[in-house]
Each structure stands twice: as C-alpha cells, then as structure tokens.
N, C-alpha and C positions, 0 to 999 in steps of 0.2 A: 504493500500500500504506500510507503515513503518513495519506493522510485517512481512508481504512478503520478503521486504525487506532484514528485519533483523532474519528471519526465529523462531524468537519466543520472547516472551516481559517474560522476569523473573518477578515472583511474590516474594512477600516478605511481611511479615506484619507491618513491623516498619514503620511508619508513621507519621515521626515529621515534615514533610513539607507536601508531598504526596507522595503518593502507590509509588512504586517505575515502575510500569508499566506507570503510568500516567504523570512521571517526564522524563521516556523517551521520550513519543510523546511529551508534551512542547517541549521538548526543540530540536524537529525539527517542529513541526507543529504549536508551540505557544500555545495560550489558547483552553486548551483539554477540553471540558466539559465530565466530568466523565459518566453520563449518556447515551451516545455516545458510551463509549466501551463497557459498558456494554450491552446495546442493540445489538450491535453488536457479543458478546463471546454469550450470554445468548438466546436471543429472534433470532437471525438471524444464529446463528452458522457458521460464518464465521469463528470463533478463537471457540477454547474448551484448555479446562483447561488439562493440562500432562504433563510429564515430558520430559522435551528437555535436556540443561546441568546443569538443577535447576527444579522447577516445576512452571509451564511457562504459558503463553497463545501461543499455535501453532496453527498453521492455516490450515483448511479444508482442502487447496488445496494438502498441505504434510500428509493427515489420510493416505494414503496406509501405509507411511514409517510409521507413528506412530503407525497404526494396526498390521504389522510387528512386532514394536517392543513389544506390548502386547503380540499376540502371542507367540513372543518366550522370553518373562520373564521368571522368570530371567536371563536368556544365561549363559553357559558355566561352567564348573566343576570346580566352587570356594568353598573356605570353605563357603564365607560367602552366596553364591547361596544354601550348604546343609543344613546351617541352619534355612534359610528362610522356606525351603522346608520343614524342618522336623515342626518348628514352626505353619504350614499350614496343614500339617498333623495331628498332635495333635491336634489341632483345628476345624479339618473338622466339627464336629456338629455345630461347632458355626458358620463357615464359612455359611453352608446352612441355620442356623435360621436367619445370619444378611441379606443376599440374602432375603429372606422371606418376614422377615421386611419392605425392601423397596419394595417389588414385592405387597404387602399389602396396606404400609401408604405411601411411599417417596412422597416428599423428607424430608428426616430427617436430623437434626445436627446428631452429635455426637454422643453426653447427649442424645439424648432422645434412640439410641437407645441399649437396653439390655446386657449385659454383660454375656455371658456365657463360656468365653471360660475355658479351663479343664487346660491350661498354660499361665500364664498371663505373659505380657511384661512391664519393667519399663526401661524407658528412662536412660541410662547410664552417660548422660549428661548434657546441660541446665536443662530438667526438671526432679523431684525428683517424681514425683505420676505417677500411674498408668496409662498406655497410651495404654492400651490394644485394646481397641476400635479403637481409633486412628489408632494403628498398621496395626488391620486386614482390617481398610477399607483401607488404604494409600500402603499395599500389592495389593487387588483386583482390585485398582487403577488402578496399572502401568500394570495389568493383562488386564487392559480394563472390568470387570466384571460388575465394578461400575463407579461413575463417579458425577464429581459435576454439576448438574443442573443450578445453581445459586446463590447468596450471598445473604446474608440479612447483613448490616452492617458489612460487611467483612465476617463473614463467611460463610462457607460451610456447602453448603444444599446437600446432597449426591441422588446418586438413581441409580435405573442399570443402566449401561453404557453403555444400547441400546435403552435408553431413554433421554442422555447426548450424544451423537457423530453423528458427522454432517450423512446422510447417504453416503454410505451403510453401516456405520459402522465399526465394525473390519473385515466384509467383503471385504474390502476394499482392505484388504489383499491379496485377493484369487490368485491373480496372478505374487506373486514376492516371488522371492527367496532371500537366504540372498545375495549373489555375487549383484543382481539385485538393491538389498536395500543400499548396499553400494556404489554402484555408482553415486547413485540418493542424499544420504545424503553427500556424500564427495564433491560433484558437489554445493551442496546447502550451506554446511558451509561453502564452500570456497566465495562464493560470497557473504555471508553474512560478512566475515571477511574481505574481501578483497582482504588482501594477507595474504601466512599463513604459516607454516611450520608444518611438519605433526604432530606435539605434537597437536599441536595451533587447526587443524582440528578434531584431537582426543577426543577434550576438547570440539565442541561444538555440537550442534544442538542436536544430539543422545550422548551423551556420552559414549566413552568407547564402543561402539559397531560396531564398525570399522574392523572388521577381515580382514586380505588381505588388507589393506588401501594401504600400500608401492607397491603390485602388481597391486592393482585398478588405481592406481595414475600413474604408468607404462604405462596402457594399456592405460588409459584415452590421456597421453601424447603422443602416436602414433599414437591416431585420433584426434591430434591437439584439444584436448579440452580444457585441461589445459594445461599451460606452465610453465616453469620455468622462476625466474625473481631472479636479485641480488638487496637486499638493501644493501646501501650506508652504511659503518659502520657497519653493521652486517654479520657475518659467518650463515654458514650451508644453505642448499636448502630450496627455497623458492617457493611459488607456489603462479598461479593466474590465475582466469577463462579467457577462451580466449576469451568471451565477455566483459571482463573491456581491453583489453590490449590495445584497439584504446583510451579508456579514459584516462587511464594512458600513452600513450605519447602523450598524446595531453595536460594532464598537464606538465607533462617534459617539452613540448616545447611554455608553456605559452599559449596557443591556444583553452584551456575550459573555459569555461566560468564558472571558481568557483568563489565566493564570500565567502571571509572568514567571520566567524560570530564567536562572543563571546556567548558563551552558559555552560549553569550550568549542568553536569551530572547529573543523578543517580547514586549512588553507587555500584549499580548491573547492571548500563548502558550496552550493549553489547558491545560496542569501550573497555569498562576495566573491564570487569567480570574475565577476563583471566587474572591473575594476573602478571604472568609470562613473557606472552606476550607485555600486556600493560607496562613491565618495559624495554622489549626488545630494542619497537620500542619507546617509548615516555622517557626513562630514567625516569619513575615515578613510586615511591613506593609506591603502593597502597596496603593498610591494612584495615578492617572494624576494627572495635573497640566498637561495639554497645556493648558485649559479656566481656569487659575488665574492671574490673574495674577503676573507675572513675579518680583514682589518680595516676593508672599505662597507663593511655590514654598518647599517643604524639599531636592526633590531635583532638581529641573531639567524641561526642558518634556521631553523624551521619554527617559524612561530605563528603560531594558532590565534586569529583574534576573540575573543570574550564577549559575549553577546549577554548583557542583564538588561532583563525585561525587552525592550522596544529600541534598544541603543546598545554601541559598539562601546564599551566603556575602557578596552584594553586591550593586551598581545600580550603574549608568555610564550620565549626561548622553551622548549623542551624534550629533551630526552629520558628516553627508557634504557635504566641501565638493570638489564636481566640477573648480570652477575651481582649484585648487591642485591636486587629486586626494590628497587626503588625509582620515582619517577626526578627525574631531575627537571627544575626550574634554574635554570640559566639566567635568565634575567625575567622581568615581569615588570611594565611599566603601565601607567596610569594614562591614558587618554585626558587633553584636556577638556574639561568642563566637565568630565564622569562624576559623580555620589565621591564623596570624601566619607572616614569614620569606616566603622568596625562592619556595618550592615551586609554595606555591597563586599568586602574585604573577606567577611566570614563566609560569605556566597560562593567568592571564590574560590577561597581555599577549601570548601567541601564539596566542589565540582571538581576539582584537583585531584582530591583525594577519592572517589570516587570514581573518575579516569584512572589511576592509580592499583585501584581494587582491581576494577577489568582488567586490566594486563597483567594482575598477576604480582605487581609491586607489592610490600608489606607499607611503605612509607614512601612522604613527598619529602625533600630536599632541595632547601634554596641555596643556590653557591654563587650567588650574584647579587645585583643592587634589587632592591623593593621600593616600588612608592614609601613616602613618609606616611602619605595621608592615611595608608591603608597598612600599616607593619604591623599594629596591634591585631587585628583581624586575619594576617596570614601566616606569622609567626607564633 
C-alpha cells in the first residue's frame, strides 16, 4: 500500500544505515523486515524493478504505463536518444549474444556475462573502468528486453524481461497510446506528490515523459479531476487531485484526524527526492554529498533529513556500526527556525533510537557537534 501510495520506492546502493527503499517504509510503517519486500518485488511480483524518476521499485498495478514507457524508449529526437541508438546499433551482435546468454543460463550478474561488444562504453564519471556490460544491459533494461529477476546481497541477477514482469508483460501495453499514458501518469504523480506544480509532476513517476502535460492538465481540469489550489507563501499554479481536496480542507479546518509524528527520512525519500520542490515548500536545502569529498562536505556523507510534524526541522550524519551494534550520529544539526527545548529534541532522539532497535543496534552514539538548543533532549 506505501508504494501505491507513493507510486515507486527509489533504489540506491549506499547503505550506511539501510537500503534507502527500506528507510522509507520504516519510517511510515516502522520495523520493515527486509525479507518482506523482497518476497514481495521478487517471488510475488507485486513491485519489479525500473525506472520511474530514478531506478525504483514500481508497482504491477502501473506495468501498462511502465510497458509504454519501454516501448517507446528512448522517446523523442534528442542528441542524447541518437547516440544511445547509434551505440545499440554498433553493438547489435552483442546485443543478441547477451539476449542469448540469458535465454540459455539466467539469471546472471554482470561478471559472469561475456563481453563482446565491437564499441565499448567507459563511464565518464564516478566510475573510471569499463562499464560496457553494465551499459548494454541497463539500455535493454528500460527497453523492457531484460530485467532483474532478483538480488543476491544487493545485486542484480539479470534475465529476459518476460521472465522479470508481473504479467502480461510489456503487453500490457497493447492498449494505450501516448495522450492515454499521460493522463494516467500525470493523475498518479500528482497524488503521489500531493500537491504539485507542473515542473514538480515533470520530475516524477515517469520522468521527462510528459508531452502535452500543460494541455492534459487542461483537459483533466474540465472534468473536474484535478484542481487548482494556492499555497500560502508560494507563487505560480499549483495542482491537486480532486480526490485529496475533501482531505485537504478538512485539514485547513482542523477536522482530520492527523497525528503528527517525528520520523527520520531517507535521502532519496519521495517527500525530498525533488530537490527543488522540497526547498519550495519546506525552505530546506537538500544536497547529497555521498559523491563530495570529505573535507569539502557541509553536512556529512549520508544524512537523513528529520521530518517533525509538517516541517523539515533537521539532518543527522549517520552510521551503522554492526561490530559495536550501535547507531552512530556523526553530526546532527538544527535547521533554522525549527522548535528549540527538550520536546522536538526528545522526539528525536526516540526516533533514533528506534531506527536503532530495527537494525539491530543495542544503542545510539553521538561522536560529533549537537544543537545547543536541543543537547538536553538528545543527550
């Protein structure tokens, strides 16, 4: 129900608390046993693995729009669509021996399988080696041709990708058009975002493949589907499905029954993956820094921002150190204007330690600076 929800769980491999898929369901569902999703993406195929606004866990119920988007990969007469294309082209032998390969052995890593392409690909950035393999399956990929079966210790185990997709497949397709596809994914990332603005929609579920968004979003608003809505303090048009608007003034008028909760992000959380967004509506500058060297970082290699009640109030540096069994806090700063005193303080340090409990920690540990305002509350 959280990936419905939230119309896909971003994958990530950096790992220094948990997967970043499994740090979102904590931190609305609580203690996630890992086991659990995976049975569910893997064995039950209710989620498969593709690319949403990152490469994600998406969910069964949206394969049409994802078979679609296979389909018609790469979309539209860019350079960087020719050169993919010509890339594929040069490669076609290899293309049909790695097809083979898994038609043969899958599921295979990587590594194990053959290198033959006639123009190899090297990574222009984090990675310095050969990523040719890599390349051609992570092309066939988002083609739908292939597809990840399943993980062994985080990685991927590859194989065709009519042996990875929930059914009927990229069949799934057979009956939408693109007009068709964009109503259905504009309708979806709006609810998944809430409220949004059409960049914001742009940016998620399907990325970038929005054509005619601003006349969908038109037509959609003349069968009352979505609506326009003003936030407080922000310009420009704002949109929001017409099945939240009863919820939304029923908060306005004090009248739902919300319960605010202090809760630890993900990094790649869906509430701040949009970075832009997330600074729009929360005033909070959200940067990763995993990628930065260590002495040019502001806020530390993986830090999680802190969500109490309806506001971003902070970020906490942290690691899991298995061998002590304890969660380490590196640093933990205070966002300005956040609650000062013990209240929001004590919030967080028993969402800490609670994160803490799930993986397995006995205890939190601070080895860095702490707010003033909030020391009595987390120490």
């Amino acid at each position: 129900d959280v990936a419905e929800a939230l119309g896909c769980l971003q994958l990530d491999p950096t790992s220094a608390v948990a997967r970043s898929q499994l740090l979102v369901l904590h931190s609305r569902l609580g203690d996630v046993d890992p086991a659990l999703l995976d049975r569910v993406a893997y064995a039950e195929r209710a989620l498969f693995e593709y690319w949403a606004h990152e490469a994600s866990y998406v969910c069964a119920v949206d394969l049409p729009v994802h078979a679609w988007a296979m389909r018609s990969w790469p979309g539209g007469d860019t350079a960087r669509a020719r050169r993919v294309l010509a890339w594929l082209d040069a490669n076609a032998a290899f293309r049909v021996h790695l097809l083979d390969q898994l038609a043969a052995a899958g599921p295979l890593r990587a590594r194990d399988i053959e290198n033959r392409a006639v123009v190899s690909f090297r990574h222009d950035g984090w990675s310095p080696q050969d990523w040719t393999v890599g390349r051609m399956l992570e092309l066939l990929w988002q083609r739908g041709e292939v597809g990840v079966l399943r993980r062994e210790g985080g990685q991927r185990l590859w194989d065709l990708g009519e042996r990875c997709l929930p059914p009927p497949g990229i069949n799934a397709a057979d009956d939408l058009d693109e007009r068709r596809v964009v109503r259905l994914a504009a309708q979806r990332s709006l609810r998944a975002l809430g409220v949004a603005r059409l960049p914001h929609i742009r940016a998620h579920f399907i990325r970038n493949r929005y054509r005619g968004l601003e006349s969908i979003l038109a037509e959609l608003h003349a069968e009352e589907v979505v609506e326009r809505v003003a936030v407080d303090g922000l310009a420009g048009e704002w949109w929001v499905h017409a099945r939240d608007v009863a919820t939304l003034r029923a908060l306005a008028a004090d009248e739902y029954p919300w319960r605010p909760r202090t809760v630890i992000l993900s990094p790649f959380d869906n509430l701040v993956c949009d970075r832009a967004r997330t600074e729009q509506l929360f005033d909070f500058h959200h940067r990763l820094e995993i990628y930065v060297p260590a002495a040019k970082r502001r806020w530390g290699y993986f830090v999680l921002p802190i969500l109490h009640g309806d506001s971003l109030v902070g970020r906490a540096d942290l690691f899991l150190d298995t061998r002590k069994g304890e969660l380490v806090v590196k640093t933990l700063h205070r966002e300005p204007g956040a609650p000062r005193g013990s209240k929001v303080a004590s919030a967080v340090r028993r969402e800490l330690e609670r994160m803490a409990a799930w993986r397995g920690a006995t205890h939190v540990s601070f080895t860095g600076p702490v707010p003033t305002e909030w020391r009595d509350g987390l120490l």
